[in-house]
C-alpha positions, 0 to 999 in steps of 0.5 A, spaced: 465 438 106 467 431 105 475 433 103 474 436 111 472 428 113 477 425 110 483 430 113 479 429 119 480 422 118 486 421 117 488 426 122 485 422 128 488 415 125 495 418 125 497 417 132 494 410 131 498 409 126 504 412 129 503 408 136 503 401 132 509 402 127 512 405 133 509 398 137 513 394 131 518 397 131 519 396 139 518 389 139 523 388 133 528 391 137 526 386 143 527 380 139 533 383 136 536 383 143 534 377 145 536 373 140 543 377 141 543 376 149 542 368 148 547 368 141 553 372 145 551 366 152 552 362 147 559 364 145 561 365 151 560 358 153 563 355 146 569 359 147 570 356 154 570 350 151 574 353 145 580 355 150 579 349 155 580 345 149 586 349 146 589 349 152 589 341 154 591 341 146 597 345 147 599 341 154 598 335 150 604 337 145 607 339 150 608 333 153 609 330 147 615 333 145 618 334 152 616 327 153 612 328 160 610 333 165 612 329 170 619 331 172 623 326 174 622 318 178 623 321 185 616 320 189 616 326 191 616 330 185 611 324 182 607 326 187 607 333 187 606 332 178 600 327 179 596 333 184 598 338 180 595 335 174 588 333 178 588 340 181 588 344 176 582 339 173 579 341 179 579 333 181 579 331 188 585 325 189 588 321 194 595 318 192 597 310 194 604 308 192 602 301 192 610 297 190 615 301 187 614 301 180 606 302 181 601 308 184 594 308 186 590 313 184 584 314 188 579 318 184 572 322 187 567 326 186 570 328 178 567 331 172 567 325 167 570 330 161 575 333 165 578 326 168 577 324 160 582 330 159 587 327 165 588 320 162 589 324 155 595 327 159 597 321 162 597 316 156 601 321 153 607 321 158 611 314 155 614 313 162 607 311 165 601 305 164 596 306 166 594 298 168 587 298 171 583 303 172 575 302 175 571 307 174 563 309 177 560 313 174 554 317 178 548 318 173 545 323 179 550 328 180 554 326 174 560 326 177 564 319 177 568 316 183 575 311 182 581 307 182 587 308 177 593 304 177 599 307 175 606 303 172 613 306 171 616 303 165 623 304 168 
């Protein structure tokens, strides 16, 4: 009798226990994914960054060995060179030319890293100064507004 009582047992706590290891091992699996759901948005934006990066590191060699982006004096062709440049950085500009040899840029609403990644490119073209630049930056809204003067070193 007591043999019958403790297979009668121990079939009545097998679902149980089949229900909680399966309970486990379905958390597990939950936590798993999670985690690799965070890791993989976590990659996506270092890689982003990684191509953004990698992209302005080869302009700038670029630009180094080519002497400048900026194909030649004319002020149309500057012009045109200047708003490419703030256009692909998604910068609004607005563009003064001030006496021959100087431009004023006017600088609004920009994403502080990516204007940072404009003035990299420009201190690389040895044909330009940059003479003064006024910049504010919104803390709020975290964009900056400004004013950049640019010098020809003809």
């Amino acid at each position: 009798m007591k043999s019958n009582k403790n297979s009668s047992v121990l079939l009545s706590l097998k679902p149980t226990l089949v229900f909680f290891i399966a309970l486990i091992i379905f958390c597990f699996a939950m936590k798993l994914s999670w985690e690799n759901k965070k890791h993989l948005q976590q990659y996506d934006i270092l890689n982003s960054k990684i191509i953004s990066l990698s992209s302005l590191a080869e302009r700038l060699k670029m630009k180094k060995n080519s002497n400048s982006g900026v194909s030649d004096y004319s002020s149309e062709s500057l012009n045109n060179a200047l708003m490419k440049l703030f256009n692909e950085n998604s910068i609004a500009l607005k563009i003064t030319y001030l006496q021959q040899d100087s431009v004023l840029l006017e600088i609004k609403m920009a994403d502080f890293s990516k204007l940072l990644n404009v003035f990299l490119i420009l201190s690389q073209d040895e044909r330009f100064e940059i003479s003064n630049a006024n910049i504010t930056i919104n803390k709020d809204n975290d964009y900056v507004n400004g004013y950049v003067t640019l010098l020809s070193k003809r």
